[in-house]
C-alpha positions as CSV (number, residue, x, y, z in Angstrom):
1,X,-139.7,-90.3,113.6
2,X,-138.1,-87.4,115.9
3,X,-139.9,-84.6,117.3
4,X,-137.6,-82.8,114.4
5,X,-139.6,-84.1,111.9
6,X,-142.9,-82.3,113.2
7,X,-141.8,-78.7,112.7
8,X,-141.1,-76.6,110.0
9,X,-137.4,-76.2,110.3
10,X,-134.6,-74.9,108.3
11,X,-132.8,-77.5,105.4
12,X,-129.8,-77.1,107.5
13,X,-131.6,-77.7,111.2
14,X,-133.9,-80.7,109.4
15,X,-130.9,-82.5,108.2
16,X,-129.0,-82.1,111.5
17,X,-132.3,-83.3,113.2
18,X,-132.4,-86.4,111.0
19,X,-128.7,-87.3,111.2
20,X,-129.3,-86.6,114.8
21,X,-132.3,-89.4,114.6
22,X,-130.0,-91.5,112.6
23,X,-127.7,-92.0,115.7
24,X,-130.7,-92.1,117.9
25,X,-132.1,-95.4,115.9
26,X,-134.7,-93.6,114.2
């Protein structure tokens, strides 16, 4: 998973981090 993943962020940062690690592969 994305460095994202490991801190507490916003609903609105955490899904841009995981659509972010979407287009990354994962």
């Amino acid at each position: 998973m994305h460095l994202c993943w490991k801190s507490l962020l916003p609903t609105s940062l955490m899904f841009l981090c995981f659509y972010w690690s979407l287009s990354q592969g994962g």
